[in-house]
C-alpha positions as CSV (number, residue, x, y, z in Angstrom):
1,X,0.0,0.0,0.0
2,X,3.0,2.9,0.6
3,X,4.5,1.4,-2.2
4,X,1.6,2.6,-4.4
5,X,1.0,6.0,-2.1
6,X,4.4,6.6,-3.7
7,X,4.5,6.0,-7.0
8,X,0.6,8.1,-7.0
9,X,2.5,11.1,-5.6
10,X,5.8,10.4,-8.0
11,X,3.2,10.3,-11.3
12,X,1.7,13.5,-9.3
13,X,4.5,15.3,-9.4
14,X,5.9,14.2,-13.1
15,X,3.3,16.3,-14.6
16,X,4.2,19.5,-13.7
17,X,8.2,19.1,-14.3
18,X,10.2,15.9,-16.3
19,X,13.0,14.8,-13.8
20,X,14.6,11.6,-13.0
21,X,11.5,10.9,-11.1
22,X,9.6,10.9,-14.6
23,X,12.4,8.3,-15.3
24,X,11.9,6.5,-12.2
25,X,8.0,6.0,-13.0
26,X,8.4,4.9,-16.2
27,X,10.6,2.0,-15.6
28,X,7.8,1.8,-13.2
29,X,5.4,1.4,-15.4
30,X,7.2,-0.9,-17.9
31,X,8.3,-3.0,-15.0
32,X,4.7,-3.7,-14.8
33,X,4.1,-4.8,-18.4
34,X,4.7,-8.7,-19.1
35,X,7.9,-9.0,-21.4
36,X,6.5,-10.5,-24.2
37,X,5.2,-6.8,-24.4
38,X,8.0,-4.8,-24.8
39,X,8.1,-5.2,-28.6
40,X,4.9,-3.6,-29.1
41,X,5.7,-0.6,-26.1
42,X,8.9,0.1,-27.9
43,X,6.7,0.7,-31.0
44,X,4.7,2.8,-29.3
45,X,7.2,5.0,-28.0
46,X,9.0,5.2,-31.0
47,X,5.8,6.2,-32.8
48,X,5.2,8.8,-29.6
49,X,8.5,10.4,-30.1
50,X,8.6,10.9,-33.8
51,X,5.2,12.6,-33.3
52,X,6.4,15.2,-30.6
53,X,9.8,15.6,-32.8
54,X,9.1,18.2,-35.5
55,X,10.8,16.8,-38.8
56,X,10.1,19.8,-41.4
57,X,13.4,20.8,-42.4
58,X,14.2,24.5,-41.9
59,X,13.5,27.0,-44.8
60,X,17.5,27.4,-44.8
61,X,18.0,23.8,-45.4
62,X,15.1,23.7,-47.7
63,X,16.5,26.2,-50.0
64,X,19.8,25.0,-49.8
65,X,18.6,21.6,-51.5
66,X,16.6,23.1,-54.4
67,X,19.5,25.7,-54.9
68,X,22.0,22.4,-55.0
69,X,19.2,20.1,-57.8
70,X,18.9,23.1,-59.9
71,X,22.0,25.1,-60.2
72,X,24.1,21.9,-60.7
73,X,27.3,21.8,-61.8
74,X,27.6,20.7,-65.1
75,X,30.1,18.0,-64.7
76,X,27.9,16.5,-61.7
77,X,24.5,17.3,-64.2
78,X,26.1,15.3,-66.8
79,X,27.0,12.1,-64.3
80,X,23.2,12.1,-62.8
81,X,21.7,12.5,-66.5
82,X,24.7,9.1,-67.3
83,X,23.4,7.5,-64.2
84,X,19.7,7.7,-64.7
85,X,20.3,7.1,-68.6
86,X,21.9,3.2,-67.6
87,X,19.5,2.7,-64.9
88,X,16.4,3.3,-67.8
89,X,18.6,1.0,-70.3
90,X,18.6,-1.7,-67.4
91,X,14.8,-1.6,-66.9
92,X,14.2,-1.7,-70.4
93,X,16.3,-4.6,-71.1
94,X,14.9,-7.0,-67.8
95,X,11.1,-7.0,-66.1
96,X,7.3,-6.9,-67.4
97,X,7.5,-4.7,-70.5
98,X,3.8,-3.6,-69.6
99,X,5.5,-2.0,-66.0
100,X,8.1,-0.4,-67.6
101,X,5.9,1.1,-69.6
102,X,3.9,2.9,-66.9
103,X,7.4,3.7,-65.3
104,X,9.1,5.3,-68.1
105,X,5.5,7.6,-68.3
106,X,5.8,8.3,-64.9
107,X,9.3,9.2,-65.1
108,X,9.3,11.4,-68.5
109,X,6.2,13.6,-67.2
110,X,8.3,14.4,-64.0
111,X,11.3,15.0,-66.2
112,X,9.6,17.1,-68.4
113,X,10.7,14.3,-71.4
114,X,8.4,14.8,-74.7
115,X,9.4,11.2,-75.6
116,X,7.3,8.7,-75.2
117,X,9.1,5.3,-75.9
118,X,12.2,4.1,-73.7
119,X,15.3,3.4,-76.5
120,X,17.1,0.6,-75.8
């Protein structure tokens, strides 16, 4: 019974300031949970703290990265254009001709690509 008088007045007091007694209560808590558990609380919490994190990116950064994809140099423009050029021959030449179809389409209208076939 005092155990649980104090761990009332230890969750009382974790609302108004974190501390190692908000620590303390919930190992407290997890203690309580059966192992085969844990799995699923860890989800939770992981879930719990990427909602409370904010993830937009700063209007610095954001800048910064379309500033980098569209004032490329021409050297590194040239190698991405190369790259995505052998990675299109490689689809074309293996897989369902049907889903490399909708791919290429997909790929050419967010390219901004007139063409409409895939050259192999």
């Amino acid at each position: 019974m005092a155990e649980q008088v104090k761990e009332k007045e230890l969750l009382q007091s974790n609302w108004t300031e974190p501390s190692q007694d908000s620590l303390a209560s919930i190992v407290l808590e997890i203690e309580k949970i059966p192992q085969e558990h844990w799995s699923n609380l860890l989800q939770i919490i992981r879930l719990f703290r990427e909602s409370v994190i904010n993830k937009t990116p700063s209007a610095n950064t954001t800048s910064e990265v379309i500033s980098q994809l569209t004032n490329l140099d021409p050297v590194v423009k040239a190698a991405r254009q190369q790259a995505l050029s052998q990675l299109l021959e490689t689809w074309a030449s293996k897989g369902d001709e049907q889903e490399q179809k909708e791919t290429w389409a997909i790929l050419s209208q967010a390219l901004g690509v007139n063409d409409n076939s895939i050259s192999t």
